[in-house]
One Martini backbone bead per residue (centre of mass of N, CA, C, O) as a GRO file, in nm:
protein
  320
    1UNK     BB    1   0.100   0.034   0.014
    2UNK     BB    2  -0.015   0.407  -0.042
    3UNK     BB    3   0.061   0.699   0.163
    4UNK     BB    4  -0.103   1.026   0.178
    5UNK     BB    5   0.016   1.281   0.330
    6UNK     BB    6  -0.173   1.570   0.450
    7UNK     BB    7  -0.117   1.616   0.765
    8UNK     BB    8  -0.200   1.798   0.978
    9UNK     BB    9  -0.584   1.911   1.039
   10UNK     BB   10  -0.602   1.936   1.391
   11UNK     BB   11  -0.569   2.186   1.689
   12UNK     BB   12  -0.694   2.190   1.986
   13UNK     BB   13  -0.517   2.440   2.081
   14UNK     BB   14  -0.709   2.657   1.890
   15UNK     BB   15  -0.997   2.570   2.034
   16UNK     BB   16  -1.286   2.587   2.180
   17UNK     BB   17  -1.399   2.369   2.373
   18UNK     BB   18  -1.557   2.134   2.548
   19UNK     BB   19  -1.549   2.092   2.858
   20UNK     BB   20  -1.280   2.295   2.909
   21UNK     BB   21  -1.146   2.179   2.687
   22UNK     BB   22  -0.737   2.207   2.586
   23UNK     BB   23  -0.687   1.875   2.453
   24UNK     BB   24  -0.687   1.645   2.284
   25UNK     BB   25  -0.753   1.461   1.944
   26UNK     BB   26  -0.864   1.144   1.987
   27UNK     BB   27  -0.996   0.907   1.786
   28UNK     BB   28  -1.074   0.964   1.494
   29UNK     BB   29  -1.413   0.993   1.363
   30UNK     BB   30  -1.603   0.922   1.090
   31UNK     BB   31  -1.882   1.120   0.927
   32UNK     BB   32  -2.106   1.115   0.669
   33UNK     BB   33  -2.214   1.379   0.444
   34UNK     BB   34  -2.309   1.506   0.168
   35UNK     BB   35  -2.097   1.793   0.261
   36UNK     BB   36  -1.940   1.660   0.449
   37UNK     BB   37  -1.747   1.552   0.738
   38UNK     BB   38  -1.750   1.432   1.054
   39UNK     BB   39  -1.522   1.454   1.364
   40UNK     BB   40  -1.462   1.250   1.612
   41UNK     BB   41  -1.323   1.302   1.956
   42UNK     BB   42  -1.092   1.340   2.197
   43UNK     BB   43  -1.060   1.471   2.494
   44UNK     BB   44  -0.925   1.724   2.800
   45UNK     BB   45  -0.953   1.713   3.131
   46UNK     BB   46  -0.855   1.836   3.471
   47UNK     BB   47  -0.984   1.752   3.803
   48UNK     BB   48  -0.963   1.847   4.114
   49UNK     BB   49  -0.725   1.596   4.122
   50UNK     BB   50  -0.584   1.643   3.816
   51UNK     BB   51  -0.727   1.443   3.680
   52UNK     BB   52  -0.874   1.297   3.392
   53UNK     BB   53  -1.078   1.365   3.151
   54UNK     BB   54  -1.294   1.260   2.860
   55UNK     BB   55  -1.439   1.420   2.592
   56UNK     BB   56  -1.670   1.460   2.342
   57UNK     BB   57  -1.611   1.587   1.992
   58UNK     BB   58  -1.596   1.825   1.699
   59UNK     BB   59  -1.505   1.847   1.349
   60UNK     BB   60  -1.624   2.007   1.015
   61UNK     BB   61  -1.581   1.962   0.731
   62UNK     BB   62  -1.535   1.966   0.395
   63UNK     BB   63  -1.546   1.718   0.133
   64UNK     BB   64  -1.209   1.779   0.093
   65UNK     BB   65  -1.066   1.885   0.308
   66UNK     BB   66  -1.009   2.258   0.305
   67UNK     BB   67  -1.257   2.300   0.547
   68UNK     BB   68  -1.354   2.465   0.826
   69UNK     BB   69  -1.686   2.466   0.973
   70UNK     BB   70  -1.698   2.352   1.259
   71UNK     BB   71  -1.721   2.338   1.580
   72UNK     BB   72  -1.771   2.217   1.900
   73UNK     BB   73  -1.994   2.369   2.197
   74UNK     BB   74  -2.099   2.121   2.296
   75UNK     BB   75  -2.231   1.863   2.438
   76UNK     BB   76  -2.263   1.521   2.306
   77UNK     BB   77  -2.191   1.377   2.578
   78UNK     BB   78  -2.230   1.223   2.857
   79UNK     BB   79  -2.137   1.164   3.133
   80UNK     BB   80  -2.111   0.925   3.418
   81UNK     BB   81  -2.223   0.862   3.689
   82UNK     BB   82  -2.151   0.744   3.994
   83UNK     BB   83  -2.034   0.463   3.957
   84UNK     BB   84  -1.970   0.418   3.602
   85UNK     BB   85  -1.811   0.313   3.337
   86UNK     BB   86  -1.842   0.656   3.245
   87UNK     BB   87  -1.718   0.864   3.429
   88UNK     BB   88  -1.404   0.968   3.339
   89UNK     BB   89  -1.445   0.865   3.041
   90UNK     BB   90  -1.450   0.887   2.669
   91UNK     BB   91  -1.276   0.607   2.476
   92UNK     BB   92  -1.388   0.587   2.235
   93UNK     BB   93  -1.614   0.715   1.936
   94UNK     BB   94  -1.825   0.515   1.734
   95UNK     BB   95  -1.965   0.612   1.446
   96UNK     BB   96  -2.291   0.472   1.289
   97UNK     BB   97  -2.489   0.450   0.973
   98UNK     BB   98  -2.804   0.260   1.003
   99UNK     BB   99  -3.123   0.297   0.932
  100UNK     BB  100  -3.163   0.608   0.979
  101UNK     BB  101  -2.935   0.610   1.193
  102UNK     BB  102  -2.731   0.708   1.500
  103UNK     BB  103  -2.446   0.601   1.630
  104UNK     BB  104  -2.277   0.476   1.930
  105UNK     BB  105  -1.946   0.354   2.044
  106UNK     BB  106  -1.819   0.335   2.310
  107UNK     BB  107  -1.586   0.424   2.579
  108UNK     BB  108  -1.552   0.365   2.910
  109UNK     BB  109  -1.397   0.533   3.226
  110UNK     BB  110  -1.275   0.407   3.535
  111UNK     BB  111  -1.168   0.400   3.824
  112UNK     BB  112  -0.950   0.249   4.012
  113UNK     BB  113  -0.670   0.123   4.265
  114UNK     BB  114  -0.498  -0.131   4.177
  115UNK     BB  115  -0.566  -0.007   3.927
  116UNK     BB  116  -0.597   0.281   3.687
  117UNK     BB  117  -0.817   0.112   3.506
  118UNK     BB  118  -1.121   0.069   3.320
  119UNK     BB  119  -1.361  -0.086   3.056
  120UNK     BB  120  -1.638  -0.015   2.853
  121UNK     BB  121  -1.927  -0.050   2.622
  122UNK     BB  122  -2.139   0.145   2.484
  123UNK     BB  123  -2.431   0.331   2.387
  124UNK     BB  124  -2.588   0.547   2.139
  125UNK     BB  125  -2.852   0.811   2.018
  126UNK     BB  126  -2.940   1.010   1.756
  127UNK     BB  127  -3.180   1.311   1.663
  128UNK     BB  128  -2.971   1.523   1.543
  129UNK     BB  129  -2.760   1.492   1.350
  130UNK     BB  130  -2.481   1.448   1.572
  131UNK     BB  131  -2.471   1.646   1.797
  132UNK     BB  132  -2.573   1.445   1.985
  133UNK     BB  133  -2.616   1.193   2.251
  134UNK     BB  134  -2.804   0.922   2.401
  135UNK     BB  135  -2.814   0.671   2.596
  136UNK     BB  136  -2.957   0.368   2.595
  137UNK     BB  137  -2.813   0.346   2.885
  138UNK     BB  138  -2.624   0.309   3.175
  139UNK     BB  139  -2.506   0.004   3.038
  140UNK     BB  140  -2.299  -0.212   2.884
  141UNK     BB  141  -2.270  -0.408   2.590
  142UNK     BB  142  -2.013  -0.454   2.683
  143UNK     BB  143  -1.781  -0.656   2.880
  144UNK     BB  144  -1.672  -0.824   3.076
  145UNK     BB  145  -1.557  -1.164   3.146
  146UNK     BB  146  -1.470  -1.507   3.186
  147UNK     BB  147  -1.219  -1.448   2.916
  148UNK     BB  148  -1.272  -1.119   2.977
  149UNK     BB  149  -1.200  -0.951   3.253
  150UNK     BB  150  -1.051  -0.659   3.127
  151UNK     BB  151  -1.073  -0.386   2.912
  152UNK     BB  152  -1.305  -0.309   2.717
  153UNK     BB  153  -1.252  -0.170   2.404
  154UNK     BB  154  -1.218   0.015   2.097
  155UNK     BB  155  -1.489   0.027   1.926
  156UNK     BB  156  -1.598  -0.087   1.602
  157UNK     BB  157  -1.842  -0.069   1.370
  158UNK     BB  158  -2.014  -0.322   1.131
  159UNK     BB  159  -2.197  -0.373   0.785
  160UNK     BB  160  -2.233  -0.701   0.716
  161UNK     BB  161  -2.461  -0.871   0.583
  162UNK     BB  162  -2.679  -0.787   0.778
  163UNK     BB  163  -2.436  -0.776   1.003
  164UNK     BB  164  -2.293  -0.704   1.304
  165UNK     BB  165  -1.937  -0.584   1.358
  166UNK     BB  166  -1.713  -0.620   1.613
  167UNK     BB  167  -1.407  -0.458   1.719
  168UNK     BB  168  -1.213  -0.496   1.993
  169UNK     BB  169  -1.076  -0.501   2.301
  170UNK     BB  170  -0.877  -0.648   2.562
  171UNK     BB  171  -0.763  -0.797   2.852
  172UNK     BB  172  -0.474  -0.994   3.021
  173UNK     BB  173  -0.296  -0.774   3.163
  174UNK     BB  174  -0.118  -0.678   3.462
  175UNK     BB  175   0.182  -0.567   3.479
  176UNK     BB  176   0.527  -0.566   3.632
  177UNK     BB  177   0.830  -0.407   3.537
  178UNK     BB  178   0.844  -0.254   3.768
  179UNK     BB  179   0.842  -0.231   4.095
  180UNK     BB  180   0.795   0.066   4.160
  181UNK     BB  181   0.573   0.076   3.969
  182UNK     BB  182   0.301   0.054   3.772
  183UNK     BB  183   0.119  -0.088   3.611
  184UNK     BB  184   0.058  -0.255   3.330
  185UNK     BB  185  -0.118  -0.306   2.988
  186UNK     BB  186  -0.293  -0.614   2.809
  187UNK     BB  187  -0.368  -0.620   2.472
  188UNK     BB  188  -0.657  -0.727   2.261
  189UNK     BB  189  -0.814  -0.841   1.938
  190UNK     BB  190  -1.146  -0.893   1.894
  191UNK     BB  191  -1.501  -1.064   1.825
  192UNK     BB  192  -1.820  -0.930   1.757
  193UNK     BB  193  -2.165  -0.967   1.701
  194UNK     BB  194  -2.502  -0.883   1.570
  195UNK     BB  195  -2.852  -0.809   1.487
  196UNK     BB  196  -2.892  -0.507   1.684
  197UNK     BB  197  -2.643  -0.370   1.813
  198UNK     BB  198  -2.673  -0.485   2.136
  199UNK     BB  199  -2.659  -0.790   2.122
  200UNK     BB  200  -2.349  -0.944   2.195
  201UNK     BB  201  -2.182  -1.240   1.985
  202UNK     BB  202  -1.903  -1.495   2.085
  203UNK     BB  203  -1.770  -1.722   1.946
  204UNK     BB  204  -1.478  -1.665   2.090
  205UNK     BB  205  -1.387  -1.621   2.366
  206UNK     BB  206  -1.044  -1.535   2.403
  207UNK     BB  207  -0.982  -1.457   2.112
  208UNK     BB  208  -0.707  -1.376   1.920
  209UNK     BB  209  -0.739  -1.201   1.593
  210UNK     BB  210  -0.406  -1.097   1.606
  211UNK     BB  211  -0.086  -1.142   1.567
  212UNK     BB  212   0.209  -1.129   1.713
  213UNK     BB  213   0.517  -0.952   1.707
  214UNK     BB  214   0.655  -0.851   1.989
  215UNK     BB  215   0.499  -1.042   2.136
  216UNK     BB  216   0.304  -1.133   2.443
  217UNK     BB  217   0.334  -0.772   2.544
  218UNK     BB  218   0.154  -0.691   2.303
  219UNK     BB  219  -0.040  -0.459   2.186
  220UNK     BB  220  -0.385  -0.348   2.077
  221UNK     BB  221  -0.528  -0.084   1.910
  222UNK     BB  222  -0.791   0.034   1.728
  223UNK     BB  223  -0.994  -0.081   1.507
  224UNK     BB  224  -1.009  -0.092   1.122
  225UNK     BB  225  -1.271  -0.171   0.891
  226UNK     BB  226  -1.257  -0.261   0.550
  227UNK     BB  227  -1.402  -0.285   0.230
  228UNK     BB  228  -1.158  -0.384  -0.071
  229UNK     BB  229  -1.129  -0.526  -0.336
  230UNK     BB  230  -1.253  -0.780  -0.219
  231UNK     BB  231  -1.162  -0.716   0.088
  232UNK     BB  232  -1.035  -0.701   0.444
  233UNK     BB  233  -0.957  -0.467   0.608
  234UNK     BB  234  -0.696  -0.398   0.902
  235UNK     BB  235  -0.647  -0.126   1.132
  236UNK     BB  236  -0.392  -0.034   1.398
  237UNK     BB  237  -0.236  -0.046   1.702
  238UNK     BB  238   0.100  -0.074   1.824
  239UNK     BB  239   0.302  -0.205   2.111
  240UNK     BB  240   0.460  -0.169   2.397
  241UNK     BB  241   0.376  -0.191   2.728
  242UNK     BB  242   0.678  -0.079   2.800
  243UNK     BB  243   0.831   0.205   2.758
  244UNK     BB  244   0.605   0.388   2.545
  245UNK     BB  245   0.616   0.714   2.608
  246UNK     BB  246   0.971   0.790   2.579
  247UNK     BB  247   1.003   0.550   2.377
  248UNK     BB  248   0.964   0.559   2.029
  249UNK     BB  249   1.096   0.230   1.976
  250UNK     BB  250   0.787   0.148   2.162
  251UNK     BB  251   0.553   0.285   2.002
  252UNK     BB  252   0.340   0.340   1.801
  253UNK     BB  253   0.203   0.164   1.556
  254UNK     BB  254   0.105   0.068   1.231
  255UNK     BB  255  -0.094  -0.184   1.135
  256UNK     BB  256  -0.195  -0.512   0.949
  257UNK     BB  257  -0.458  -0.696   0.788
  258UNK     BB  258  -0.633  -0.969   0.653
  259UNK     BB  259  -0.942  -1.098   0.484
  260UNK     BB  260  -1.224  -1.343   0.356
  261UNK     BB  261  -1.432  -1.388   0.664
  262UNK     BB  262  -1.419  -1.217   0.943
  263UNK     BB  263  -1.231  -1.499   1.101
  264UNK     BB  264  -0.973  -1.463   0.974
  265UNK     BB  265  -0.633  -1.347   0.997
  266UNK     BB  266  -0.365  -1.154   0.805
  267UNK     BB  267  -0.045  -1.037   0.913
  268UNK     BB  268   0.091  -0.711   0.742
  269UNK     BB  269   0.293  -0.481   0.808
  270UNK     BB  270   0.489  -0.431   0.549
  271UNK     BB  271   0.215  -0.315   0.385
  272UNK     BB  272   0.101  -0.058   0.512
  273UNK     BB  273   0.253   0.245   0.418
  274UNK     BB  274   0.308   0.369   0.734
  275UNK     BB  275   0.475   0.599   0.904
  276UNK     BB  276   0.711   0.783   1.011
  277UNK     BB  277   0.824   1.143   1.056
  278UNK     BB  278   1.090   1.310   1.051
  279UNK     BB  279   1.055   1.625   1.230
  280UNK     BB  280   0.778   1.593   1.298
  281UNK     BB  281   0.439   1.515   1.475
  282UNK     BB  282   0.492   1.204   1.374
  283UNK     BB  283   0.807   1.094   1.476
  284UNK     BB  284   0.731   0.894   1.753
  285UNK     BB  285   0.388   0.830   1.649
  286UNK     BB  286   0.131   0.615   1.540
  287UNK     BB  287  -0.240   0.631   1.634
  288UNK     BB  288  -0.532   0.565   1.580
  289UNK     BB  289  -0.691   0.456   1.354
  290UNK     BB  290  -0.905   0.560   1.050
  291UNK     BB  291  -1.091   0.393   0.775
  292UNK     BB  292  -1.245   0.578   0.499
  293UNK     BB  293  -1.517   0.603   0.234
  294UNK     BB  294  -1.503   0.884   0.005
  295UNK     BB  295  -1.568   0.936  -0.332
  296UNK     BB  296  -1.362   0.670  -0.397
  297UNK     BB  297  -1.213   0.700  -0.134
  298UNK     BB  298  -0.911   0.687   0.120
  299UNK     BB  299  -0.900   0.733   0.451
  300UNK     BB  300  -0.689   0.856   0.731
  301UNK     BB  301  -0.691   0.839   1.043
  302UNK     BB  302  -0.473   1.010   1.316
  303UNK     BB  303  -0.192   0.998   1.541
  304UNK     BB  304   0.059   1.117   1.726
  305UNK     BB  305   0.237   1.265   1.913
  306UNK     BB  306   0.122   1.195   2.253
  307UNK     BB  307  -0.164   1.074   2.180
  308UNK     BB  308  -0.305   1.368   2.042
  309UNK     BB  309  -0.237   1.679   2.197
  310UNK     BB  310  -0.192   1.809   1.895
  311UNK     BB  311  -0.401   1.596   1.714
  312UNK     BB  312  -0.484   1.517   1.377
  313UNK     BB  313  -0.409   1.331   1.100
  314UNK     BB  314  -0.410   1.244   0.680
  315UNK     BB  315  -0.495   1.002   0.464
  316UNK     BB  316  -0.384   0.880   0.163
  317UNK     BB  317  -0.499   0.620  -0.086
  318UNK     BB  318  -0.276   0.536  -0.412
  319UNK     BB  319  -0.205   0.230  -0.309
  320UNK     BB  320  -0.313  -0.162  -0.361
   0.00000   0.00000   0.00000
């Protein structure tokens, strides 16, 4: 594949965010509409007590991608009430458009004691064409379980052959790399099934439907699947479980994997076609990758250095 930077398209600390925040456009996610763009994204505030919450905004582009349109003002969707699985923060936010609905496939996160968060799957749907979302329930559709026991988050969901597709990530451990450091997590991705895209279920609970490369400590997050010239193709971002904020020869980069039946999946890192550019502004890492297709074209949104901090990056595929 080749894919053609056009370079970072939007850096949230230069406008006015919804939710006093004012960092961080993590995991990019379009909706398409007849003549423009829709770009979901998290941002981050710090609560009282210092800690990061991470709340749902947008911003709005030309159909060519030329122009801002508007940024959104106002909350697209509420965080959890007290001790609710998305109590301090949504990340990420995938919505999908299917039979005339705005749906929305969140990540919740809340805080623990012993490690320091857990995550679960929610829903939520829009009346007024994507500017806010109310939650379908209180608690997640996706949830720990008794194969995949904490950490479950990441979702995006497609409609193939009329019936839904998650890929979302789980967690497999919390590991302690250094004695007086915090644990790290380490997550892989899976899939579930489902007929209304409330109910889902997994052919295999706690099976990884991704090889590792690095090894069996490495993470895999934020998958996302197209079907483009008869074959699903997916794109993810993964990295080294430990000391992968600091090093960069250990921070996220884009994998990718190719399926015929979108139940195995064949692992080709090496035809990915993008990767870090030195003395940019993604030098350090490329993460949170969404691929998805407009007016014939194929465009990956993406975050670089940072996880995010200071915007997120547009790419197209002139070749595959």
């Amino acid at each position: 594949m080749k894919w053609k930077k056009k370079g970072r398209i939007f850096n949230p600390t230069e406008y006015k965010l919804p939710n006093l925040c004012h960092e961080y456009a993590q995991s990019p996610q379009a909706l398409i509409f007849n003549d423009y763009i829709r770009i979901y994204f998290s941002t981050r505030l710090h609560d009282k007590t210092g800690k990061c919450l991470s709340h749902i905004a947008f911003v709005d582009y030309d159909i060519d991608f030329q122009n801002i349109i508007n940024v959104s003002r106002n909350t697209v969707i509420e965080l959890g009430d007290l001790g609710h699985f998305d109590e301090h923060g949504i990340f990420p936010m995938n919505v999908v458009r299917h039979e005339g609905k705005i749906l929305a496939y969140t990540c919740g996160w809340s805080r623990r004691v012993s490690v320091s968060v857990d995550t679960s799957i929610g829903l939520a749907l829009s009346e007024d064409n994507g500017l806010t979302f109310k939650k379908f329930g209180k608690g997640p559709v996706l949830s720990s379980s008794l194969h995949e026991p904490f950490l479950v988050g990441d979702p995006f969901v497609a409609i193939f052959e009329n019936q839904y597709h998650m890929w979302y990530i789980f967690g497999i451990a919390w590991k302690k790399f250094v004695k007086d450091q915090p644990p790290d997590r380490i997550y892989k991705i899976g899939h579930a099934i489902s007929e209304d895209g409330i109910t889902w279920y997994k052919k295999e609970e706690g099976r990884q439907i991704i090889a590792d490369r690095l090894g069996a400590d490495e993470s895999q997050a934020l998958p996302t699947v197209a079907h483009i010239n008869g074959r699903y193709h997916m794109f993810f971002c993964y990295r080294q479980s430990f000391n992968f904020r600091r090093n960069k020869d250990r921070g996220y980069r884009i994998g990718y994997a190719y399926s015929d039946n979108l139940h195995d999946w064949i692992r080709d890192d090496a035809i990915v076609g993008i990767d870090v550019t030195e003395g940019s502004w993604d030098s350090d890492m490329l993460c949170y990758p969404h691929v998805f297709q407009c007016d014939d074209r194929v465009y990956m949104l993406y975050n670089g250095n940072e996880f995010g901090r200071f915007g997120f990056g547009l790419a197209v595929l002139e070749e595959m």
